[in-house]
C-alpha atoms as one frame of an Amber mdcrd trajectory, in Angstrom:
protein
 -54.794 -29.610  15.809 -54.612 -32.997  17.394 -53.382 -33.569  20.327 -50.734
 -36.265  18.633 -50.064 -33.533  16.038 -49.001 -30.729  18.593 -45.553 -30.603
  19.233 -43.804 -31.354  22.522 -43.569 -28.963  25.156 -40.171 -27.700  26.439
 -39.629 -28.866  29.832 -39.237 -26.172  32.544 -36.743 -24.680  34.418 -36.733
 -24.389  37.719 -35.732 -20.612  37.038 -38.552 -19.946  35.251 -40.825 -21.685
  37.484 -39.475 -19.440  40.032 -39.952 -16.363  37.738 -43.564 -16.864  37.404
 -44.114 -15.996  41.359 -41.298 -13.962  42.114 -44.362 -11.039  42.560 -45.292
 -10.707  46.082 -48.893 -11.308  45.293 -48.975 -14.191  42.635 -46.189 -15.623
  45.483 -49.115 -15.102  48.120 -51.941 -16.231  45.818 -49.979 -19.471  45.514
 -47.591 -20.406  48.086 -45.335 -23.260  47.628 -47.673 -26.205  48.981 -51.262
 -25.673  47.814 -54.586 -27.020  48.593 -56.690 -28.354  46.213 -58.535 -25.005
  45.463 -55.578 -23.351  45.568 -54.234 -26.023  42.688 -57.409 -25.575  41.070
 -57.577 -22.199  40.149 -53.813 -22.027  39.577 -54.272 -23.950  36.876 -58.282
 -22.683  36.251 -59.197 -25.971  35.807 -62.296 -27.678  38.424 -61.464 -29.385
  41.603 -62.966 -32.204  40.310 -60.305 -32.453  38.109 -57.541 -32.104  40.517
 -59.269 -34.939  42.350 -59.120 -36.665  39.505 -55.558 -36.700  38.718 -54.869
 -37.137  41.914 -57.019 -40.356  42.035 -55.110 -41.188  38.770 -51.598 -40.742
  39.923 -50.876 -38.059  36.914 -49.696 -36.105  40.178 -47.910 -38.626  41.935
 -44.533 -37.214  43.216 -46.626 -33.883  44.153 -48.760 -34.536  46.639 -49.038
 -35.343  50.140 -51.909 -36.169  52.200 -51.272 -34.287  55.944 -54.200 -35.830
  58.325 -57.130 -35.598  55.940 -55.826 -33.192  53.810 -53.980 -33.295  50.190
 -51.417 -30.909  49.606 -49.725 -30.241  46.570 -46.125 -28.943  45.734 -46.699
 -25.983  43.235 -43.516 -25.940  41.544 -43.447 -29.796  40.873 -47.238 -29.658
  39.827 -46.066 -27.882  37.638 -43.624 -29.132  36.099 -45.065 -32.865  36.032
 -47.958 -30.627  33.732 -46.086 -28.490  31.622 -43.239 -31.225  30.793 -43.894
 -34.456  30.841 -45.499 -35.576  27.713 -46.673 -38.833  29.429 -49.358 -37.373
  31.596 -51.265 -35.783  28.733 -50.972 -39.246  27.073 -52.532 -41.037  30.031
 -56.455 -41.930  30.012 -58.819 -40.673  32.795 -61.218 -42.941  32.170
């Protein structure tokens, strides 16, 4: 399919954002500010591509750069990816 063909996902809950680390070693895998790695693998795509969307803004509102270093709030990572239909619509290029 297409990506204009796929339907819509369902926004998340916090709840079941929650639910997806409430296991004491997912929860230590990926604490609630990540690194870039860290954001990386959680969502096993490249670091380039974190960088990317970073560069992009499609992040904007979940990270924070500390010193020289980004950080990244894990629960609203993920919920600007898995519900807001906007930043699969937006060009990388």
């Amino acid at each position: 399919k297409s990506p204009a063909s796929m339907p819509k996902p369902l926004a998340l809950t916090s709840e079941e954002i929650a639910l997806s680390f409430a296991d004491a070693k997912t929860a230590t895998q990926f604490p609630p500010v990540l690194n870039i790695e860290q954001t990386a693998e959680l969502f096993q795509i490249s670091v380039r591509t974190v960088k990317l969307y970073i560069a992009h803004g499609l992040l904007a509102g979940a990270t924070a750069k500390i010193c020289k270093h980004r950080r990244i709030w894990r629960d609203r990572a993920i919920s600007i990816m898995f519900s807001r239909s906007a930043f699969w619509s937006q060009s990388l290029s």
